[in-house]
Structures are given as structure tokens and as C-alpha cells.
C-alpha positions in Angstrom: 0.0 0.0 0.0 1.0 3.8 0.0 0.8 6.4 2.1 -3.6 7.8 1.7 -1.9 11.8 1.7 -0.3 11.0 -1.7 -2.8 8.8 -3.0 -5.6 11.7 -2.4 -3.9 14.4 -3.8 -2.7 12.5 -7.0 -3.7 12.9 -11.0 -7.1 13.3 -12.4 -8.4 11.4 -15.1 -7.7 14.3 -17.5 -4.1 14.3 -16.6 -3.0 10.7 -17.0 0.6 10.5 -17.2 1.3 7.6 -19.6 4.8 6.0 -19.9 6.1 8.1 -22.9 5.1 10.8 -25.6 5.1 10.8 -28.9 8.0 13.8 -30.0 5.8 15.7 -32.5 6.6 18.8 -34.7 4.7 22.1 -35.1 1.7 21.4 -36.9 1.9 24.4 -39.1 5.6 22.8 -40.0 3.7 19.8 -40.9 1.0 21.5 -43.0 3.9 23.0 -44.8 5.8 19.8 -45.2 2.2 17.9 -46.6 1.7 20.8 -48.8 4.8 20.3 -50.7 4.3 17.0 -51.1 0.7 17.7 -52.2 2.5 20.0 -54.8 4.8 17.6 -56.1 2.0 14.3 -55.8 4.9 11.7 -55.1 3.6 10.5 -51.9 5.2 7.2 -51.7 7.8 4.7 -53.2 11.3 6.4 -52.6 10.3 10.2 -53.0 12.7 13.2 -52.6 11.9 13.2 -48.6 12.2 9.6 -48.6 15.8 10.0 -49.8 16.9 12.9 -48.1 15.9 11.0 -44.7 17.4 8.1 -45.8 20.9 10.1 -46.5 21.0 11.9 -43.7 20.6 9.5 -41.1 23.2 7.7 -42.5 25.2 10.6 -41.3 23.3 10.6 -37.5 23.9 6.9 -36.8 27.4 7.3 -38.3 26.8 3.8 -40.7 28.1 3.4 -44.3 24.7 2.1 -45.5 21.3 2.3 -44.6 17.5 1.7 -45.6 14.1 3.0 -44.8 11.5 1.1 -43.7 8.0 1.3 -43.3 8.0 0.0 -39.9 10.4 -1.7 -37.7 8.5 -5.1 -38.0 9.0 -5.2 -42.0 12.7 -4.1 -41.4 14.0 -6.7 -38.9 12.0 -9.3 -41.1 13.9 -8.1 -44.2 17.3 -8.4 -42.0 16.6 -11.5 -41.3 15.6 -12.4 -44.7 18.8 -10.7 -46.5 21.0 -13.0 -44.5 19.5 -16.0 -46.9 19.8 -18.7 -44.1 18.6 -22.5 -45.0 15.2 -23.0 -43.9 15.1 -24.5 -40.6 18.2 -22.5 -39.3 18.4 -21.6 -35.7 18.5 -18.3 -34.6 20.5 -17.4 -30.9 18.0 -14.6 -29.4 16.7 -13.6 -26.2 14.0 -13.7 -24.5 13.7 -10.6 -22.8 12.6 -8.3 -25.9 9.1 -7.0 -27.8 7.4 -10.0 -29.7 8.7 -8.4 -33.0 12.2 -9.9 -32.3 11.3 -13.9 -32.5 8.6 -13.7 -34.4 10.8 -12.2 -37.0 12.9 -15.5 -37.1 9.8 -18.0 -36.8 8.2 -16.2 -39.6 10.9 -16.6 -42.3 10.9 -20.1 -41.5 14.1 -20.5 -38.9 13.6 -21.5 -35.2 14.6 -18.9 -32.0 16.6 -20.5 -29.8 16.5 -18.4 -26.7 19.5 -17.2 -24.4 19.5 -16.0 -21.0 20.1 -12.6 -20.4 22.8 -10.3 -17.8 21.4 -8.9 -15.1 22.5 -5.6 -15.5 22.4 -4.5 -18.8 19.5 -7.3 -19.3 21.1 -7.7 -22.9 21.8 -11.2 -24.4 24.6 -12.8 -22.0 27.4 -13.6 -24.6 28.9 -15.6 -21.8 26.0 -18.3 -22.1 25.9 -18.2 -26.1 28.0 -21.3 -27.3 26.0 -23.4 -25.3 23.5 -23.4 -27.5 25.3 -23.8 -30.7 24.6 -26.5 -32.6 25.2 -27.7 -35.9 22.0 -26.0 -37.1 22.8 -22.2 -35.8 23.1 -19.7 -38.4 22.9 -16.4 -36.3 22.9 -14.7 -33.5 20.5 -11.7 -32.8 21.0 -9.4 -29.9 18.5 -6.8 -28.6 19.8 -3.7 -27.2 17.4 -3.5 -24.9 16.4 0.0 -23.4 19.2 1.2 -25.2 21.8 -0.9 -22.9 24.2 -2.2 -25.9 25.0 -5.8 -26.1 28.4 -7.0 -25.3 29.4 -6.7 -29.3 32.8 -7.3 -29.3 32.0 -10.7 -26.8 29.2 -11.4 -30.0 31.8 -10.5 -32.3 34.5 -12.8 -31.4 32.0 -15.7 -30.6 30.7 -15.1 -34.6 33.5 -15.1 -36.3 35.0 -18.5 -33.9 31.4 -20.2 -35.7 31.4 -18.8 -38.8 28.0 -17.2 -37.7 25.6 -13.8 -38.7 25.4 -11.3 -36.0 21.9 -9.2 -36.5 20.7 -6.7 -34.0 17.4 -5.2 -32.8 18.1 -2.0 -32.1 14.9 -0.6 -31.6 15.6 1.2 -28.5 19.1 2.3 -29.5 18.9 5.4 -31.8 22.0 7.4 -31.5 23.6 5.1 -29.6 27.2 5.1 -29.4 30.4 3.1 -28.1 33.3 4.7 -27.5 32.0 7.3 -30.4 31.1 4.3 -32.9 27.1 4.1 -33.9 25.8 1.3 -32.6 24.5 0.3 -36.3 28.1 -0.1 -37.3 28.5 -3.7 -35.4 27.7 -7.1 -36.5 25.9 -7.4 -40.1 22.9 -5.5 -40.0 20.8 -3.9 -37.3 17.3 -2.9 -36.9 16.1 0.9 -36.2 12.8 1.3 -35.0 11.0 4.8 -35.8 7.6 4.0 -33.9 5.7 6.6 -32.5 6.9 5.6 -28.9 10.9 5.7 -30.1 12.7 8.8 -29.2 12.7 9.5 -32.5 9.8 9.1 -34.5 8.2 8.7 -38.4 5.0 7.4 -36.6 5.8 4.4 -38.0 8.7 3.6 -39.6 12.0 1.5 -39.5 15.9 1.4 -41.0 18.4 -1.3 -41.4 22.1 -0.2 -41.3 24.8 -2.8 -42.6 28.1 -2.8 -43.2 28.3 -5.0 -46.7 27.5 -2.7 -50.3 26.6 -6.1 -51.7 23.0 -6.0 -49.7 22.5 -2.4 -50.7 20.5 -3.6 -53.9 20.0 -6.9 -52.1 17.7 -5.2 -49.2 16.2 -2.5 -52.0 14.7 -5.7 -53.8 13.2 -7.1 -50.5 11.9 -3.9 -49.6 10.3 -2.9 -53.0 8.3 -6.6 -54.4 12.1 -7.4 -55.7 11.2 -4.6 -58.9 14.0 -3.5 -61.1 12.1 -1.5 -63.3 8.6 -1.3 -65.1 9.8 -4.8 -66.7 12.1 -6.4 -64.4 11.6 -8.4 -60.9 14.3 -10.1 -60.1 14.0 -11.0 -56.5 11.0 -11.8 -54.2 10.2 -9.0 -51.9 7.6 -7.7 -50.1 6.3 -3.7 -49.7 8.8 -1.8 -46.6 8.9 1.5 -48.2 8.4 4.5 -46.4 5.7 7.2 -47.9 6.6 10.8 -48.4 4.1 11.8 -45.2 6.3 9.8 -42.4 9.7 10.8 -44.1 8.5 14.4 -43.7 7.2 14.0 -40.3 11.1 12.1 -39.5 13.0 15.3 -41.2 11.1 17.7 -38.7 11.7 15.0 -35.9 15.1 15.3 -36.9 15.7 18.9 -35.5 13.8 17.8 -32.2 15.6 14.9 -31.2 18.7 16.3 -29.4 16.4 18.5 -27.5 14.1 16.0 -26.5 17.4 13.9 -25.2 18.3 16.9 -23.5 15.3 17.2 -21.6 14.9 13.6 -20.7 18.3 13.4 -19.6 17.3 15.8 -17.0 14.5 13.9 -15.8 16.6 10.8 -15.4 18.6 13.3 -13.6 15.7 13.9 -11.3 14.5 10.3 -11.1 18.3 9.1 -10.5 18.4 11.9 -7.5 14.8 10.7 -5.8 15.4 7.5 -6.1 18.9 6.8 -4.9 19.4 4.5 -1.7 15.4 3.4 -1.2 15.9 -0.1 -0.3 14.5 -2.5 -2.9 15.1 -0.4 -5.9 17.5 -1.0 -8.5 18.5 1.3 -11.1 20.4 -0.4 -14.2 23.5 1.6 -15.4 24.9 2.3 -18.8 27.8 0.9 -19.6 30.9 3.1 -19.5 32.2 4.9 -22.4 28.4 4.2 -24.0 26.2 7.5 -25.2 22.4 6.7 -23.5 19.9 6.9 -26.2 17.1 7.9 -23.1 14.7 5.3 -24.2 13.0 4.3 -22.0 13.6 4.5 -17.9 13.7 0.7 -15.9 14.0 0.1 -12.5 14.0 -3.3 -11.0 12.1 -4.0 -8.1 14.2 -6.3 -5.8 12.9 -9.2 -3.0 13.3 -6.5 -0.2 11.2 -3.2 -1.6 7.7 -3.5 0.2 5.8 -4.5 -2.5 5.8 -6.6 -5.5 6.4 -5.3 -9.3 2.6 -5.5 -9.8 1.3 -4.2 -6.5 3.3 -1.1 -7.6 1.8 -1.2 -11.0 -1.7 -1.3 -9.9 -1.2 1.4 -7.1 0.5 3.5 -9.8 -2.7 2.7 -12.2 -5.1 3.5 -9.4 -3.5 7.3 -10.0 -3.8 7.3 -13.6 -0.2 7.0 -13.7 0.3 4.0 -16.4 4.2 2.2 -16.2 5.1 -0.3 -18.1 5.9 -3.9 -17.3 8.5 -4.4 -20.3 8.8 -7.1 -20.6 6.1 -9.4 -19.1 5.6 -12.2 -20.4 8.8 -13.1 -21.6 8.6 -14.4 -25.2 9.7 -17.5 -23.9 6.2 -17.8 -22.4 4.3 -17.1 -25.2 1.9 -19.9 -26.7 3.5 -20.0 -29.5 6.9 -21.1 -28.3 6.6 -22.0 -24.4 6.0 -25.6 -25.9 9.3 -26.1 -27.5 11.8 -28.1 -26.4 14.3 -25.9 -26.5 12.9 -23.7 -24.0 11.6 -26.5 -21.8 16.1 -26.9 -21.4 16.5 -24.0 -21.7 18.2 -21.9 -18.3 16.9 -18.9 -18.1 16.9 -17.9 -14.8 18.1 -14.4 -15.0 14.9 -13.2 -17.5 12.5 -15.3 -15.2 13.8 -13.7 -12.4 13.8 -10.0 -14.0 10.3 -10.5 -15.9 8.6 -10.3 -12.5 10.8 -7.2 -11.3 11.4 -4.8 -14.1 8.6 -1.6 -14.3 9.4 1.3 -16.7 8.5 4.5 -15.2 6.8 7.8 -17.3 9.8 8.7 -19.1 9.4 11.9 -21.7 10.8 15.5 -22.2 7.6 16.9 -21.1 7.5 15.6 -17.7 6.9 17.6 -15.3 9.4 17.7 -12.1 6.2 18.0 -9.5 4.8 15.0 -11.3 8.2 13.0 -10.8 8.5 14.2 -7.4 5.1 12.5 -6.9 5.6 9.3 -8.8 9.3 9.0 -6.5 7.1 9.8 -3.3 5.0 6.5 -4.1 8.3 4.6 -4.5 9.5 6.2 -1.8 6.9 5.6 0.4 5.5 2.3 0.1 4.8 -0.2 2.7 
């Protein structure tokens, strides 16, 4: 329970605080934006904002090739797709991630094989990965989850050892750097997301960075029904592309996004401050030398805090304050996978521990510091 003289005095129903915000331009910059393309009447399949986005986030993300997707779904399953793995492959992924990620591999025919995760970066523990190699592994997918990087060079080194892909999922990891290199830039290809909930948004919308020129025309096929030109289709493909109307709304995004970093950074600032040295609370860290994309913001709830994970998230929901409880369930415990074998020997201890503790608290530019002050005073408070 909580203390009843911060319950009472908590948010209305017309002030919910939700766990993120869209970033959103001016609307009379989008009107001006739609009205050009209006003008020109090219509002999909590779138009001139399509390619200017696609150029200059090359730059941003500091990788030497890149594509635009319509979402980050369509993306990740062209990734996985571009690799051309042997049906019936097995992927190395974890478990701890959205349902996108697996579903990804079991939908272009290959199996997820999931890994345990670290505790405190709650990325895929490389130190756990060769045991599940086996004669049929053709990849391994990492998710850098909340922005937390994987341990790439770890991935790297195990990769190259088993002649193996490296894909990663980096959904929550735009802008993301280590030791100054974009995260992109590591293993063969890796996933943007550009979902209206991503720090950076185009609504919808996804990338792919990679490393190899040969998959620039390789992932341009998948992406566009494998066309060529009004009489050539040389490849089968499905339709990724971005329209003119989210690359517009991505350029404007563009000259938010450091701002909107700035401004979270100082409420993780605030949150970091609050929430230091209550008992029971655990606040993951980046790693060192790592820029933090300011995703999302996870605390884990330990044995000793007062309450559970989800008598928090109830009390929270009782003050129209809505967390998150990424990620519960685990993809592991899905329907659709809990019944393989592999996950029946599978030891996952770490996620199935940290499913049941981990609670994303309301995490945008916008926030107000009374309204963190509050949401820390529940925290703070509980008993």
C-alpha cells in the first residue's frame, strides 16, 4: 500500500501521465511539409523526402549504408531475410525483448533459440551463447534493450569463432554510441525502429544499417516486391517503403531529437536523485564509455522493496499514472513457443527472475518535475 496523503492528492483522469510521448513537430511545419508534397504528388515509393531521410541518417547513426522502412517489423524481417539462411536455421535470441524480435525469425521459417540474459544491462549474456550452438545455428540476434548495448565485441568474437551472422534489434538504441562508434556499425545488419513511442519518430517507420555494399541492392529488392524497373523483378520481396508523409514528419523529428534527449536526460537526472538509496530499488546503469539513447527508464524492483512489481503497478494505475511492465511475459512464455523443447532446457533464470521485477516508469521530455517528485514519493513511500 501507500501512504492515503499521496494517494488523495494524485492525478485526475484528465491528466494521465502515460509512460512516454510521442515527439511531435509544429503542426503548421507539418502542413507546410504535406503541402509540398501535395505540390509535387509523389507520396510514396522512394520520394525526394524519402531520400533525403534516408541520407541523412546515415550521417546521425554514423553507418556506411542504410535503408528506410516502413515500420520496424517489416525491417528486422527483411534483415533477417537478406542474410538467406537454410530453412530451418536456428536463430541465438533472447528472450527478454518486444514479440517483433522472434517472431521475425519463426516467420521466415528458422527457429529462436533463446539465451538468458545479464542482469545488468539485461542484454543477451554472450557468456552463455556457445552453449546453445549447434550444428544448425546460423545467427545470432542481440537486442539492445532500453538502449543498454549488447556485449558486441563478446558477439563479435564468438561469430566469427562459428562462422555465424550477428543481426541486432536495435529498436531502442537510436543514436547510440560506443566509445563514439554508432551502434548500427556492429555485427551485419541492425534494426532501427522509428515507432511513434521511439525517441525518435516517423510514426511508424524502421531502418536497417549494414556494413556489406553487396546488400545495398540486395535489401532495396526485398523492400520494394524485388522490382528492377517497369519490366524487371528479379527477386521476391515484399512492400517496406516509407511514404513521403512519415519521411516528412522524420526530417522535422530530426531537429527535435537532441532536444528531447536533453530534456529527458534531466528527468533521469531527477529520477536518478529521488530515487537513490530506497531499499529494494535497483536502477540499471549504462555501460561506461556508452552514449544513452534515453529510451525508455527501468527500475527493477528487488525481494526486499515492500511491495511486489505488480502491487506497484496497480497502485500507480489506481492514480492514472500508467508504467510499463516491459517485458512481461517473456517471449519464452508465449503460446507459440513455451512448448518447444528448447525452451523447456532451456536456463533462463536471469529473465525469469527480472520478468517479474522490471517496471518502466513515465519517461518523456515533457514531464513535469512536481509529477516525478510524486511518482518518487510513491516509491519512496511504500509499505
Amino acid at each position: 500500500m501507500i501512504s492515503d496523503n499521496i494517494s488523495k492528492k494524485f492525478i485526475s483522469e484528465a491528466e494521465k501521465i502515460y509512460v512516454t510521448q510521442p515527439l511531435l513537430p509544429e503542426l503548421k511545419d507539418v502542413f507546410s511539409e504535406i503541402a509540398d508534397i501535395w505540390q509535387s504528388k509523389w507520396i510514396t515509393n522512394m520520394g525526394v523526402k524519402h531520400n533525403e531521410l534516408e541520407i541523412v541518417l546515415k550521417n546521425i547513426l554514423k553507418v556506411p549504408y542504410g535503408s528506410l522502412f516502413n515500420n520496424g517489423t517489416i525491417a528486422l524481417l527483411t534483415a533477417v531475410k537478406a542474410m538467406d539462411f537454410h530453412s530451418g536455421g536456428e536463430i541465438i535470441t533472447t528472450p527478454f525483448t518486444f514479440a517483433a524480435t522472434p517472431h521475425c525469425i519463426s516467420w521466415n521459417g528458422l527457429k529462436p533459440v533463446f539465451c538468458d540474459i545479464e542482469p545488468d544491462t539485461l542484454t543477451i549474456d554472450a557468456d552463455k551463447i556457445e552453449d546453445y550452438i549447434t550444428p544448425n545455428t546460423v545467427a545470432i540476434l542481440g537486442v539492445h534493450v532500453y538502449g543498454f548495448p549488447c556485449n558486441v565485441e563478446k558477439i563479435d568474437r564468438i561469430a566469427k569463432k562459428y562462422n555465424l551472422k550477428v543481426i541486432y534489434d536495435g529498436a531502442h538504441a537510436f543514436s547510440t554510441e560506443i566509445n563514439g562508434k554508432g551502434i548500427g556499425t556492429y555485427g551485419d545488419i541492425t534494426m532501427f525502429s522509428f515507432h511513434a513511442t521511439k525517441l525518435f519518430n516517423t510514426l511508424e517507420g524502421g531502418y536497417l544499417s549494414y556494413n556489406s555494399p553487396e546488400l545495398v541492392k540486395k535489401i532495396y529488392n526485398l523492400r520494394n516486391f524485388g522490382i528492377q524497373n517497369e519490366e524487371l523483378v528479379e527477386d521476391i520481396g515484399i512492400n517496406g517503403k516509407m511514404n513521403e508523409i512519415q519521411a516528412a514528419i522524420g526530417l522535422l523529428n530530426l531537429k527535435l531529437y537532441k532536444k528531447e534527449q536533453e530534456k529527458r536526460k534531466k528527468v533521469k537526472a531527477l529520477y536518478d536523485e529521488n530515487l537513490f538509496g530506497i531499499k529494494g530499488i535497483r536502477i540499471p546503469k549504462m555501460p561506461d564509455n556508452t552514449t544513452n539513447s534515453y529510451q525508455y527508464y527501468p527500475i527493477i524492483i528487488e525481494n526486499d522493496y515492500p511491495l511486489t512489481r505488480n502491487e506497484i503497478y496497480d497502485n500507480f494505475k489506481k492514480m492514472n499514472i500508467y508504467t510499463r511492465k516491459y517485458f512481461y511475459p517473456a517471449c519464452h512464455d508465449y503460446e507459440c513457443y513455451k512448448n518447444d523443447l528448447s525452451v523447456k532446457l532451456a536456463n533462463l533464470k536471469v529473465v525469469n527472475d527480472i520478468k517479474h521485477k522490471v517496471l518502466c516508469l513515465p519517461y518523456y521530455g515533457d514531464l513535469e518535475t512536481e509529477n516525478i517528485i510524486k511518482i518518487c514519493k510513491v516509491l519512496k513511500n511504500a509499505r
